[in-house]
C-alpha positions in Angstrom: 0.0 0.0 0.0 2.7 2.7 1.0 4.9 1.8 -2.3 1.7 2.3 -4.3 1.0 5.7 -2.7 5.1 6.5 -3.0 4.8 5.7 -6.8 1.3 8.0 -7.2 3.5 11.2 -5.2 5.8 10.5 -7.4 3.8 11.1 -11.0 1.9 13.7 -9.0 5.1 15.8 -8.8 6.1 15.6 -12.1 2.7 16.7 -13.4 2.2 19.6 -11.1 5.8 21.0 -12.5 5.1 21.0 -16.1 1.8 22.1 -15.5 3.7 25.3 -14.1 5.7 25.3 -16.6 2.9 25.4 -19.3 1.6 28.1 -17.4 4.5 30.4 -17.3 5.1 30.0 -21.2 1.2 31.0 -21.6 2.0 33.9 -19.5 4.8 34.4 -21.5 3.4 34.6 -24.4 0.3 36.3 -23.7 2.6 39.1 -22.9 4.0 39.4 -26.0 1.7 39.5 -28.4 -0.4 42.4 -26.1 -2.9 40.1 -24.3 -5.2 42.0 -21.9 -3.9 41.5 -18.2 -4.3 42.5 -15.1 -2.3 45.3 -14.7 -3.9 48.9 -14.7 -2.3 52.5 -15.2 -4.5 55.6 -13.9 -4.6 57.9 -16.6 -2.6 61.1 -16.4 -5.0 64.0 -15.1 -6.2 66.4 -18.1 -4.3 64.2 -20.6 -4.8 66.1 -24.0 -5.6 63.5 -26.0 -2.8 63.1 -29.5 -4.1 64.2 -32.6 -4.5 61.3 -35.6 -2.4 62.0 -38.7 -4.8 63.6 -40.4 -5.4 66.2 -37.3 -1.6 66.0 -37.1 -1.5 67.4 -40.4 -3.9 70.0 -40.2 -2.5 71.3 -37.3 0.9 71.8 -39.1 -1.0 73.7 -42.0 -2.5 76.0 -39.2 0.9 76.9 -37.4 2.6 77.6 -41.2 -0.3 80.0 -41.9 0.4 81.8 -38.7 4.3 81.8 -39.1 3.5 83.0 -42.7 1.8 85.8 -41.8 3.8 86.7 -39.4 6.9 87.1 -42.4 5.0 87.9 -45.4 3.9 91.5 -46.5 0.1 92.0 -45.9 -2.1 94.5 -47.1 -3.8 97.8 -45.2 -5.5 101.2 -45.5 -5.0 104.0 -43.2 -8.5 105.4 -44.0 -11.4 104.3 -45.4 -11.7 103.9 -49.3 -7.8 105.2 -49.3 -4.9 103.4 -50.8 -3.9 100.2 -49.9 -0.3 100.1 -48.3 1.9 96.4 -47.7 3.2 95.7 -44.5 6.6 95.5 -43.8 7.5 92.3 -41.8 10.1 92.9 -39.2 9.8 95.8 -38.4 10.1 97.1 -35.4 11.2 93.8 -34.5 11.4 90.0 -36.1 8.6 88.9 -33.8 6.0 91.7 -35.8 4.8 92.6 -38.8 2.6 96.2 -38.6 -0.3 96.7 -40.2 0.2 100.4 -40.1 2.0 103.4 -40.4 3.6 105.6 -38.3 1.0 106.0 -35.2 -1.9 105.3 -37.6 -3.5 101.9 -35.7 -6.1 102.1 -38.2 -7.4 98.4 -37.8 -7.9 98.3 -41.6 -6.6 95.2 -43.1 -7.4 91.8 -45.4 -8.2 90.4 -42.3 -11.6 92.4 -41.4 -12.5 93.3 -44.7 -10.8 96.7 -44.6 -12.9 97.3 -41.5 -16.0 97.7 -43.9 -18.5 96.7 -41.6 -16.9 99.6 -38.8 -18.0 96.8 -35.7 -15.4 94.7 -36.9 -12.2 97.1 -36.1 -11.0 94.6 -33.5 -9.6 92.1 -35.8 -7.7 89.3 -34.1 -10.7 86.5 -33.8 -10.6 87.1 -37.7 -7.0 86.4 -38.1 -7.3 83.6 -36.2 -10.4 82.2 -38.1 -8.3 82.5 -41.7 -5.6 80.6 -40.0 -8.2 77.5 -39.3 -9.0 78.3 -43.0 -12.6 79.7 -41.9 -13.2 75.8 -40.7 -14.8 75.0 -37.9 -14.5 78.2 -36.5 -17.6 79.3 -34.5 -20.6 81.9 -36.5 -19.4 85.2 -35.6 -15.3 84.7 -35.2 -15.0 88.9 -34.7 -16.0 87.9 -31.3 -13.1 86.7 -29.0 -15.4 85.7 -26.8 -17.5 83.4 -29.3 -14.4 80.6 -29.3 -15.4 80.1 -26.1 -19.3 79.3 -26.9 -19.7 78.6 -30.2 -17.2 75.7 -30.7 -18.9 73.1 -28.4 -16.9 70.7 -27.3 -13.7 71.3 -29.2 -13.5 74.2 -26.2 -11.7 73.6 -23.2 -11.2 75.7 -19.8 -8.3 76.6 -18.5 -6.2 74.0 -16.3 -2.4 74.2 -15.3 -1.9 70.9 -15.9 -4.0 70.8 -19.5 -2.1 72.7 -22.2 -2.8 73.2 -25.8 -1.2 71.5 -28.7 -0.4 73.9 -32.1 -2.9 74.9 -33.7 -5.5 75.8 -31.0 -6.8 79.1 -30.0 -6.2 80.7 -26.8 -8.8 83.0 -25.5 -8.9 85.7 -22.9 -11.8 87.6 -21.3 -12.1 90.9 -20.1 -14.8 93.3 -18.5 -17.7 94.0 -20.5 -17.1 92.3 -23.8 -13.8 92.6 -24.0 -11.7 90.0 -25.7 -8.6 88.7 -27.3 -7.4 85.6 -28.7 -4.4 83.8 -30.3 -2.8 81.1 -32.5 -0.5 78.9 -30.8 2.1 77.6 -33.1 4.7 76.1 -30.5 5.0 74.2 -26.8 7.8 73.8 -24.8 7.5 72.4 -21.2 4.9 75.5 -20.2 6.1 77.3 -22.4 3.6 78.4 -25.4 4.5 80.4 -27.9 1.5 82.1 -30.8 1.4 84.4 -33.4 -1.7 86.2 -32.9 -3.6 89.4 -35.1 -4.5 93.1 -34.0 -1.9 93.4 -31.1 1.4 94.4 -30.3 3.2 97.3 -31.9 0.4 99.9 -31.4 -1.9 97.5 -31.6 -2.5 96.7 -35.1 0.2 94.2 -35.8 0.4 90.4 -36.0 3.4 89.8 -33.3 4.7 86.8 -32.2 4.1 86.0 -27.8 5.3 84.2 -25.7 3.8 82.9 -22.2 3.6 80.1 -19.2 1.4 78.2 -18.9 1.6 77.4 -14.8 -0.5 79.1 -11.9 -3.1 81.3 -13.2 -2.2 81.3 -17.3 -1.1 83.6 -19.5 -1.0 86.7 -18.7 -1.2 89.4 -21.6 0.9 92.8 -21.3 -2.1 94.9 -21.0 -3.1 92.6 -17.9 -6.7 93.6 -18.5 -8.1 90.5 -19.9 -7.8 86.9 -18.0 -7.1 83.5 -20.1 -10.5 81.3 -20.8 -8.9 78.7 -21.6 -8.4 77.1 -25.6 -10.2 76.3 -28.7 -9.6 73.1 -30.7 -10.4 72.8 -34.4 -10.0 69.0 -34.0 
């Protein structure tokens, strides 16, 4: 009886082992070829999602638009139904390109129609909507603060720890209706860099800014106006 019972332990053993062993290789290979498992990750807080390669793309296009304008001549009046002047890019600086002469900050450009329509002198949320190619942009883009409701959920608040990828639009707010908004074209740790329309040298240029994006956001030079948060076209 006991040699029987010595000779079943002794197949039992065996068995168990490469029945481990089977198990382990299993493992093994579930691992490899990217089996689900029981591991977990918790996602990173406010992780902007990546763009596709198609969003990818488009976001390029939008950044070389802005950089383009920023270095390319671009045309202006001084006065209503006057001649129409060309910009001279880099000047004062390399990070400007006036739209103007002199002291004129006439607000009359391609951008806003030549200020036709006399509401729509305050031109940057039309800059911004020819960089996006007039897509996707909400219905009245002359109004800084329609990027912030009219683009649905492609708009997102302001968080320290949520930046915006190139191509989006930052906003700002200000008293009454007060507004401004910009192109970003480059990040850098929390550093964001846009080229952004009817600011800078007296305010009537496209100008190149730079800001952080930590504590309570960008701040703009005027510090009258308080960062919303960002517009995505994607």
């Amino acid at each position: 009886m006991n040699s029987r019972r010595l000779r079943n332990r002794s197949l039992v053993l065996p068995t168990a082992v490469v029945l481990l062993a089977l198990t382990l290789t299993g493992a093994t290979a579930a691992l490899a070829e990217g089996a689900p498992t029981a591991v977990t990750m918790a996602p990173a807080a406010w992780a902007t999602p990546g763009p596709d390669g198609a969003g990818t793309a488009e976001r390029q296009k939008i950044v070389d638009r802005a950089l383009s304008a920023l270095t390319t001549p671009k045309r202006f009046r001084l006065e209503r139904g006057g001649p129409v002047y060309l910009s001279r890019p880099g000047h004062p600086d390399r990070d400007t390109n006036y739209l103007g002469k002199g002291n004129s900050n006439a607000n009359m450009n391609e951008y806003n129609d030549f200020a036709r329509n006399p509401n729509h002198r305050q031109w940057c949320g039309f800059f911004v909507a020819r960089m996006w190619a007039n897509r996707g942009v909400p219905a009245d883009p002359g109004s800084s603060r329609a990027w912030r409701s009219g683009t649905g959920d492609r708009w997102h608040p302001y968080a320290a720890d949520r930046l915006p990828q190139p191509g989006d639009v930052l906003m700002w707010a200000g008293r009454n209706h007060a507004g401004h908004v910009a192109v970003v074209v480059g990040v850098s740790g929390t550093r964001v860099t846009t080229v952004e329309g009817n600011t800078g040298h007296h305010n009537d240029s496209i100008a190149r800014q730079r800001y952080e994006w930590t504590g309570a956001g960008p701040v703009l030079k005027d510090r009258t106006k308080v960062i919303q948060g960002f517009a995505s076209r994607f």
